[in-house]
N, C-alpha and C positions, 0 to 999 in steps of 0.2 A: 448563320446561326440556326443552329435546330433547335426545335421547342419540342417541348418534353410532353409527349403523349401520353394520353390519361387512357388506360387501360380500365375495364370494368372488372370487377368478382363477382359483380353481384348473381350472377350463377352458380359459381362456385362457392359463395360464402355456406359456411354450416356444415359442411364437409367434414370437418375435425369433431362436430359434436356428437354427430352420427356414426363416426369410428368410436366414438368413447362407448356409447349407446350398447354397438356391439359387442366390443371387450366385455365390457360390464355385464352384459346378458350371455355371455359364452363363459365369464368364469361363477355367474350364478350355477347356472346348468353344469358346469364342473364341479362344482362345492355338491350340489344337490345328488348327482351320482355318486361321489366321493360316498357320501351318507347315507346311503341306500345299499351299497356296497359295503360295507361297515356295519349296518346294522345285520342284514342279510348273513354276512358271516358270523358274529356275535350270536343268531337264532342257531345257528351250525354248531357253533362249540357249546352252547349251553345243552342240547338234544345229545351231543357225543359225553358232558359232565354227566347228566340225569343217565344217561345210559351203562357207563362207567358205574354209576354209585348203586344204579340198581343191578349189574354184575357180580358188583363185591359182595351185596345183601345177599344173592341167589348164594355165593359161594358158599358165605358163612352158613346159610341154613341147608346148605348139604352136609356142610362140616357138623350142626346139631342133630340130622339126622343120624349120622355114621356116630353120632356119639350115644346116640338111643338105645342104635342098633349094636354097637360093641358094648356098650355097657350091660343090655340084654344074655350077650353069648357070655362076657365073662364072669356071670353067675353062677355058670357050668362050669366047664373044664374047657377054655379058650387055648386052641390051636391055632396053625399059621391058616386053617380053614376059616376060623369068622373071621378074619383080618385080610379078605382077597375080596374083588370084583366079581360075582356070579356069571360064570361060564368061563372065566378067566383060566387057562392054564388048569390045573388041576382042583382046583378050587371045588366044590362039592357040597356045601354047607349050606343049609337052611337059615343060618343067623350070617350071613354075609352082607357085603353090599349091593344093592340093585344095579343092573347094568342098563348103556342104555342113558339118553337124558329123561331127566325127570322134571317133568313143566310142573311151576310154580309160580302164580301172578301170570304176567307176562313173558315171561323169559323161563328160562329151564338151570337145571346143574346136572354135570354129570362126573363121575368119580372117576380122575382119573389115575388114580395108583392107590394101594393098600398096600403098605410093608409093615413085615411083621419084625419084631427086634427080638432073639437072632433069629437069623432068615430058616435056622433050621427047629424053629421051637414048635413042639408035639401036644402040648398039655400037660403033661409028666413028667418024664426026663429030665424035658428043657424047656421051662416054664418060658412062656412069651413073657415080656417084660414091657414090651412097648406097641402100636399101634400106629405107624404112621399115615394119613390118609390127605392127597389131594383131590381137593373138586376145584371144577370148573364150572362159572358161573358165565352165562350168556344172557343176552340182552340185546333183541336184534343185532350186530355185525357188531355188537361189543364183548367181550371173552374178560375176565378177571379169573384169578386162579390163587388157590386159597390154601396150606400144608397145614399140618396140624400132629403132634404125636400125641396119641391117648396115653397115659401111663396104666399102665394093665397092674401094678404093685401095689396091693392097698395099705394104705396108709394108716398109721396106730393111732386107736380112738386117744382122746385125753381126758385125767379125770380131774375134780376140782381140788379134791383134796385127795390127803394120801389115808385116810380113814374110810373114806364114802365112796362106796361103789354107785358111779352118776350113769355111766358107760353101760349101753346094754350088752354089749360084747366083750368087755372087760374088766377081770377083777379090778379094786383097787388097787393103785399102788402102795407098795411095801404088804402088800396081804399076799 
């Protein structure tokens, strides 16, 4: 008859709790980069938002520039000249658009296209009827880009009544 021998743990015992121990402390430190990681990108896309929105600004205030500046030239007798890029192709005009970026805050814009509607209007002949003008707005390694057409046809005052001349450019109506 064999007797049943009593073996010891008692070295071994705790083993299990100290594997828990670790799991536990390894998916901490998992979770913990997880979120460092995630915040860290989060700081990235908000600086690429903020960057973006102050492109679009830079755009549109190229776009009120060009509107300064054509609305300046077509006081005169507006050609496909103030509706071009300065140095641009034949371009020649003293009321044109600035070439070149033009810094603003932080970031810059720069025009990039003037078209005139039709492409072949002189001031006379062939009255220009429209202005179309893109800028580009940048913002460190951010670019927005902005179209716009100016209507060059001015538009008929209106008056209140058909008695009273309100309008300083125009009779009344029915007079």
């Amino acid at each position: 008859m064999k007797l049943a021998q009593h073996v010891s743990y008692g070295s071994q015992r705790g083993i299990v709790a100290v594997m828990a121990v670790i799991f536990l402390i390894t998916a901490v430190v998992f979770v913990l980069v997880q979120s460092l990681n995630i915040t860290g990108t989060t700081s990235i896309d908000n600086k690429q938002q903020l960057n973006s929105t102050a492109a679009l600004f830079l755009a549109e205030s190229g776009q009120e520039k060009a509107q300064a500046i054509i609305a300046t030239a077509a006081k005169g007798s507006f050609s496909k000249d103030n509706c071009c890029i300065a140095g641009s192709g034949t371009c020649s005009s003293t009321n044109s658009l600035p070439a070149g970026a033009q810094s603003l805050g932080g970031g810059s814009f720069t025009y990039a296209s003037a078209t005139p509607t039709p492409l072949t209007c002189d001031g006379s002949a062939t009255p220009c009827t429209a202005c179309t003008v893109v800028v580009t707005g940048t913002m460190d390694n951010t670019n927005r880009q902005v179209s716009r057409a100016f209507n060059l046809v001015p538009t008929p005052a209106y008056c209140n009544t058909v008695n009273t001349s309100d309008c300083s450019n125009q009779a009344a109506n029915g007079t």
